[in-house]
N, C-alpha and C positions, 0 to 999 in steps of 0.2 A: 358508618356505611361508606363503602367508596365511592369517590367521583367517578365520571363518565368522564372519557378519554376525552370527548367535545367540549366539556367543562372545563376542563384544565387545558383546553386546545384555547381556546377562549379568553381564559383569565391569562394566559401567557403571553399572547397577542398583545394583552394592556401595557406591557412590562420590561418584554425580550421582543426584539424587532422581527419580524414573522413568527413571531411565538416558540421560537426553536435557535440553539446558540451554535449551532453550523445547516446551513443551507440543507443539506438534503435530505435531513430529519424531517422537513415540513410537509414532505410526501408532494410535493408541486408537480414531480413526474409523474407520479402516477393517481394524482387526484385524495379524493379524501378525506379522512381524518388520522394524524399520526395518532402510534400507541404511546401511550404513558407509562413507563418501565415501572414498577413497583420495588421487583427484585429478581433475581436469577441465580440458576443453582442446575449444576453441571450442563448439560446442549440445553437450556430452558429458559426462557424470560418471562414474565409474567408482568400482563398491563396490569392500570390502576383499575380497572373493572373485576378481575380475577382470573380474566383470560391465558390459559396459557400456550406457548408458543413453542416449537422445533426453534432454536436458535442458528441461521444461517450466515449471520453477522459480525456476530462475536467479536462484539464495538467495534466492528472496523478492522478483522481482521488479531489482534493482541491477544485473545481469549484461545490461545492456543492448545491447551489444557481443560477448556470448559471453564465454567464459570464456581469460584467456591473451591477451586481445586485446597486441601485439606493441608499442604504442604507451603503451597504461595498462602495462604490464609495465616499461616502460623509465625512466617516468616516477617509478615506485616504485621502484625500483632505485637511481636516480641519487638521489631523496631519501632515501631511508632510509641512502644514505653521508654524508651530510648530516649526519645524525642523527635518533633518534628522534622525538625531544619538548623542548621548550624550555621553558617554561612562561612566556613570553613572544611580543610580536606578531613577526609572520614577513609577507613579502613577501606568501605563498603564499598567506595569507587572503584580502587584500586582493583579489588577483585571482580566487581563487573567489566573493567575494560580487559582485563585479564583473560577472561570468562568468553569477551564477546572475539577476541586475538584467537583467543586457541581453539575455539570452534571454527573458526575460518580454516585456519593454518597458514605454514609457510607461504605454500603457493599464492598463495592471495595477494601477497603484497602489501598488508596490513601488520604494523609497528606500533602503530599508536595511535588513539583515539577520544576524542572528545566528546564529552557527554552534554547533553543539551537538554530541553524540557521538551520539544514537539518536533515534527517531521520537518516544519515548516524551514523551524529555526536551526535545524539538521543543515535542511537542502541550501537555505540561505545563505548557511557559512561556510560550505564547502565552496559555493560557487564565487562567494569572498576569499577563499583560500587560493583555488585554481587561476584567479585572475589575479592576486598578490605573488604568488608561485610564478606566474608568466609573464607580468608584467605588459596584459592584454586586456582586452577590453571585453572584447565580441564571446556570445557564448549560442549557442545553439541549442534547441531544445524540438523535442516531434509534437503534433499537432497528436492532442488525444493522451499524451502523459500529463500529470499534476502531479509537481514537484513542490506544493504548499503554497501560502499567498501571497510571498515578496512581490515585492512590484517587479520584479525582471522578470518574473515567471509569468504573472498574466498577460500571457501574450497570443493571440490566434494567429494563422498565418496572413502572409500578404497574399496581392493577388497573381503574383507572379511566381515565375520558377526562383525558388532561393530568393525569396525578397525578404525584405524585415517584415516583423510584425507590426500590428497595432495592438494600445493595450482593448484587453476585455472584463474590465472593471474601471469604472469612471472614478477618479481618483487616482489613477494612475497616469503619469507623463510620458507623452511623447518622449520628450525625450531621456527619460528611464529606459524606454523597449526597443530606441533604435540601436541598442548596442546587443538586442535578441534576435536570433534569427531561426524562424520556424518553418522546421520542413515536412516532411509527409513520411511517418513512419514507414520504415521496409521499403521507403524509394530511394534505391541505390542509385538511380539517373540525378536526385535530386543533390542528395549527399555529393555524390563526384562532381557537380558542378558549384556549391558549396566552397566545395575547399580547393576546388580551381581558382574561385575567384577570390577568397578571400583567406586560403586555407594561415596565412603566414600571419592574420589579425585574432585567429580565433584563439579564447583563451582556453575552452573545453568546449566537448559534448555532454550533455547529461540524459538520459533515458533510462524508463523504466525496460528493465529485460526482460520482463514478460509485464505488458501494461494491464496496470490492474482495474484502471478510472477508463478503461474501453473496453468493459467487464472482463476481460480475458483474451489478450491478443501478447501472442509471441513475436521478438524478435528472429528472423531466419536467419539460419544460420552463415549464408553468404552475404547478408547485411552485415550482421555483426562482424565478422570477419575483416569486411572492408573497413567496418569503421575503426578498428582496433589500427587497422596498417596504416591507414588518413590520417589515423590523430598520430601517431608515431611519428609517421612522415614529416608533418608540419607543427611537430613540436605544442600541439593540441591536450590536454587532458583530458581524458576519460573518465565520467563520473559516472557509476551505478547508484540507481535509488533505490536500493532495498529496504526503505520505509514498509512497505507491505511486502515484499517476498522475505525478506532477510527473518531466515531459521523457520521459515513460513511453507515454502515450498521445497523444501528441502534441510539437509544439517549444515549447509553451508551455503543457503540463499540460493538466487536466480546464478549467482554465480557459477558456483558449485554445479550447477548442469550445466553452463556452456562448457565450463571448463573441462569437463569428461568428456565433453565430444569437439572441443578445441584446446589439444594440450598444450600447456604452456599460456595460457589464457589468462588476463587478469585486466582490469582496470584501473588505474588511477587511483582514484577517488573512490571511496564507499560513504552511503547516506544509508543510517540504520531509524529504527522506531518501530511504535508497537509490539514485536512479541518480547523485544528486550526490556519492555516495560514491563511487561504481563498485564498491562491494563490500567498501569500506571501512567501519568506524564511522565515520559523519557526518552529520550534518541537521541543519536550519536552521528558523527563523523569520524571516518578513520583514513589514513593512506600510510605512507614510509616514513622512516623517521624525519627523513629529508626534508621531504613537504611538509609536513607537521609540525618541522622546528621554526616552521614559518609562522607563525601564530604566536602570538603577545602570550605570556610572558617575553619570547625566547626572542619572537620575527617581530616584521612592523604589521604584521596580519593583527587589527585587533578583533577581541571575541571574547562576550562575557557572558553571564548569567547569574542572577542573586538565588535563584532555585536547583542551578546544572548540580546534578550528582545527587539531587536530592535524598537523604538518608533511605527513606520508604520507599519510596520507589526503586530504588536499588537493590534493597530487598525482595522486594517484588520482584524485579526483574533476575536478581541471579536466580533465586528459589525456581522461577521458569526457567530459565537456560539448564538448571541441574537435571530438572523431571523429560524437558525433552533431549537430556543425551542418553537416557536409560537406553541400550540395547533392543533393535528392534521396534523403536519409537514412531519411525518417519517411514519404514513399511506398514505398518499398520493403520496410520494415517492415509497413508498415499492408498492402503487397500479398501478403506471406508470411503473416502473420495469418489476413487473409481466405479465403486459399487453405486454409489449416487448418479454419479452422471451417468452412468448404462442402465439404470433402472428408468431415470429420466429420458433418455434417448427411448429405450423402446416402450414405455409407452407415449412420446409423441409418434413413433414411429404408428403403433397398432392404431392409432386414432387419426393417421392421414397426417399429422401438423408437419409442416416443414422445421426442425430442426436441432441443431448443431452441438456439440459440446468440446469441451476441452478441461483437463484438470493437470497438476502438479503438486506433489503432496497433499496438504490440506487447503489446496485453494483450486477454485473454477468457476467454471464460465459457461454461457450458455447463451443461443443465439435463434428466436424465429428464423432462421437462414437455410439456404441449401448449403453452403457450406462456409466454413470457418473465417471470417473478416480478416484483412492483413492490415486494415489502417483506420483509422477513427471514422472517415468520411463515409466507409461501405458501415462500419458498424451502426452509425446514425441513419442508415438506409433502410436499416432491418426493419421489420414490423413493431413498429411500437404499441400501437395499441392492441395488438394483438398481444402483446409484454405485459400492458398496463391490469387487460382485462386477467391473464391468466396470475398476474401477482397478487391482486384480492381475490383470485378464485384458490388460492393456497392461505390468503392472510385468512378467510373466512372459518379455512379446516386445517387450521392451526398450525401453519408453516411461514416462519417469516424472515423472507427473501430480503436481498436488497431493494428498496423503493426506486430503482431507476435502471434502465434498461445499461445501462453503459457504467454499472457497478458489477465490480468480479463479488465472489461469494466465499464463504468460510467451511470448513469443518473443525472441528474438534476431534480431539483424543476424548473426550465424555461421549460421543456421538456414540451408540452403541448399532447392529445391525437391527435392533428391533426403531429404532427412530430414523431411519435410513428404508425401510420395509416401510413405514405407517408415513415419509415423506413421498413415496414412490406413489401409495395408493393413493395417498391426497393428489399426486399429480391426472393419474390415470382420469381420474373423477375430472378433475379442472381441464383435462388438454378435451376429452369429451365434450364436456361443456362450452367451448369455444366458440 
């Protein structure tokens, strides 16, 4: 007989510190009990009760393919009789960074790339690269991005225009974060006084291009623009965190749409994870040869890992990269998205609720709002418990959403138009009931 999702909510309590081994699984934003995954199989998860679920999460984004996809399954199968782990180089690297280069392409400015085990461990050693590469200290980051847990990342801002942070995690030192400096996404006032004052100390910027930890808020496009010319100017690097957009929202990242509508567009630095896993632990950094040869073996950049490149996951991951370059992939995608969030818009519309959406490819967003947030501070403004109530009013009738109002959302290539149809009517029912 199965447990009750409470039971196991309980006994995990005893063992695992909030009963859950990353924070937002605990459901704290929106009350609760979390679900207990059993298994999952194509858009589908299913608790430890038998419940089962529309999957909008798709772990965070990596389940690009659905879940079970028949292809990535076979791929990990045949490697893991292989064997687990070597702790040595393998064919199977080669051809993932290979794999992750030439989906980019030339434009991009990616030569070569480093494989890592988490997003965290991505973003941490980029921004160890950028400050080894410049021979700087200071690095910048927007209020409302999560770039992983290093202590230089937890930072909120200060109280002032362009001030430092403080940390936002105890455990973390002062003075770790006075070398962060956090601004206010899309405040181009902000940014230009920035690197008025301090533009010649700064080692990079790093930002999500479309933030995905403030459910779904783009960079505009005369933000971005500026910030590309600042960092040039003042000999700054550029890092994209395409942890969650990277081959997410496109065939070529958040990237790949500025750069169609900013030619010659490119950044620095690249942070990959998640769909290059397919669901595996695995992410990357990538930039020029140049700055790359900055990095131990070659530079005094050191960076290691006893699991980077791990055999399976590699697996995993290119078996994903193959299935999303078929022809057709990322329209099809982008057209299930779309269909979601205007079936969601109008019926909040028909039922009087205020608000908003936005999507790109297989990822979006969605806002109790009159209209579309440009920065963390209006997105945290938005109606939360009017969030709260309509996300168990979908978990009830088997839609499940991300647990906090300030998480972006997934689709799948498994998503068919009949689980996109029976998400819409779950919504109709819930925005009603409000």
């Amino acid at each position: 007989m199965p447990q009750t999702n409470q039971a196991l909510f309980e006994r995990a309590q005893r063992v695992i510190p909030g009963g859950v081994n990353s924070p937002v699984r605990a459901f704290r934003a929106v009350g609760g009990t979390p679900r207990f995954i059993t298994r999952a199989e194509g858009p589908f998860i299913v608790d430890a009760e038998g419940r089962r679920y529309i999957d909008y999460i798709g772990s965070w984004g990596p389940m690009i393919l659905g879940h079970g996809h028949p292809a990535v399954l076979e791929a990990v199968q045949k490697a893991a009789l292989d064997g687990f782990s070597f702790g040595a180089p393998t064919e199977r690297e080669i051809e993932l960074a290979e794999a992750i280069i030439g989906h980019l392409g030339a434009a991009s400015g990616v030569e070569q790339v480093r494989l890592v085990s988490s997003g965290t461990e991505a973003g941490m050693s980029a921004l160890r690269l950028a400050r080894g590469a410049t021979g700087r200290n200071l690095i910048v980051k927007f209020e409302g991005c999560y770039h992983g847990h290093a202590d230089a990342l937890l930072v909120k801002a200060g109280s002032g225009l362009a001030t430092f942070g403080f940390p936002t995690s105890a455990g973390v030192p002062e003075d770790v974060v006075k070398h962060t400096l956090v601004l206010e996404y899309n405040n181009l006032e902000q940014l230009e006084a920035a690197f008025a004052a301090q533009g010649d100390q700064i080692a990079c910027v790093m930002l999500e291009a479309i933030a995905g930890n403030m459910n779904f808020v783009r960079a505009s496009l005369p933000f971005m623009q500026r910030l590309r010319e600042l960092c040039t100017k003042h000999g700054a690097m550029l890092v994209f965190d395409e942890v969650m957009t990277g081959f997410r929202v496109g065939p070529r990242g958040a990237w790949g749409v500025y750069a169609a509508l900013m030619p010659g567009f490119r950044p620095d630095l690249f942070v990959f994870g998640k769909v290059i896993g397919g669901g595996m632990p695995l992410a990357a950094f990538g930039g020029s040869r140049e700055v790359m040869a900055k990095l131990a073996p070659l530079g005094p950049v050191y960076q290691a890992g006893t699991l980077s490149g791990n055999p399976v996951a590699t697996a995993c991951g290119l078996a994903t990269l193959r299935e999303i370059s078929r022809p057709g992939f990322f329209e099809a995608l982008g057209a299930s998205t779309r269909a979601l969030v205007n079936g969601l818009k109008a019926a909040a519309d028909a039922a009087g609720v205020p608000f908003v959406v936005d999507s790109e490819g297989g990822m979006f967003g969605f806002f109790f709002a009159d209209r579309l947030p440009q920065n963390y501070g209006v997105v945290m403004a938005t109606d939360k418990e009017r969030f709260n109530r309509f996300f168990h009013a979908m978990l009830d009738r088997g839609v499940y959403l991300a647990p906090a109002l300030y998480e972006a959302g997934f689709v799948s290539a498994a998503h068919t138009p009949a689980e996109i149809e029976a998400t819409v009517a779950a919504a109709r029912e819930a925005f009603a009931a409000l």
